[in-house]
C-alpha positions in Angstrom: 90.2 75.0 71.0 88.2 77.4 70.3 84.9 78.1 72.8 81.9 79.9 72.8 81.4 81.5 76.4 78.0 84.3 76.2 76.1 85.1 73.2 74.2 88.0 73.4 72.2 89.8 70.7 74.9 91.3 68.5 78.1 89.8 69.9 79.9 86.5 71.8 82.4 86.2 73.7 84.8 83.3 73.1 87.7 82.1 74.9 90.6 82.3 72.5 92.9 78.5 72.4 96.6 80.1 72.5 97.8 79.6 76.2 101.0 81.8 75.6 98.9 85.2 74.3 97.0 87.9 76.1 93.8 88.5 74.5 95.5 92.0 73.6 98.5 89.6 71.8 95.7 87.5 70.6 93.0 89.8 68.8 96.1 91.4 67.1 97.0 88.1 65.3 93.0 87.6 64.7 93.3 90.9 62.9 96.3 91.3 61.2 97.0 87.5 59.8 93.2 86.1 59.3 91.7 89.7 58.8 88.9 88.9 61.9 88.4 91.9 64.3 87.5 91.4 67.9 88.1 93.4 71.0 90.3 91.7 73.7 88.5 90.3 76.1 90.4 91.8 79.1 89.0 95.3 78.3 85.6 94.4 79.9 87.5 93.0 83.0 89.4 91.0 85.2 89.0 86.4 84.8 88.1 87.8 80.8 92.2 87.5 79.6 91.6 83.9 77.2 88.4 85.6 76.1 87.7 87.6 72.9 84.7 89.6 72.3 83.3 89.3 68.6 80.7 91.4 67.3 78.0 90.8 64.8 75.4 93.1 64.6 76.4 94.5 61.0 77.2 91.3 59.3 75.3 88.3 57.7 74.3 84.8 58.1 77.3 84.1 55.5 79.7 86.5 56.5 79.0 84.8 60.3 80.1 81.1 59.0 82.5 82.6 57.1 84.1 83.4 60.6 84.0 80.2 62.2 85.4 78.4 58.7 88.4 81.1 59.4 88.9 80.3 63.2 89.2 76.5 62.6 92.4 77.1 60.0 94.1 78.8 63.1 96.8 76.9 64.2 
């Protein structure tokens, strides 16, 4: 459920899969039960609500797939 939307050189923005959650509601459960920090993508503006914005300019290669391996055990 998960989709990658815009990559640019140190962050993507993906549209997040829970139809019921803000991206506010839904970057707080990224954070606080998978330990994965993203900004909500609403806070860059409007048609951006599903979208989270994930940045990667201080991280790895590993650290990077260790992200995706933690967004596909999201239920």
């Amino acid at each position: 459920g998960w989709e990658l939307q815009a990559l640019g050189a140190y962050f993507a923005f993906v549209r997040h899969p829970f139809d019921d959650m803000t991206s506010a509601q839904a970057a707080e459960r990224l954070a606080k039960d998978y330990g994965i920090v993203t900004i909500p993508g609403a806070y860059f503006g409007t048609g951006l609500e599903r979208h989270l914005r994930v940045a990667f300019a201080n991280v790895d290669a590993e650290q990077i797939a260790e992200v995706g391996e933690r967004l596909r055990q999201i239920d």
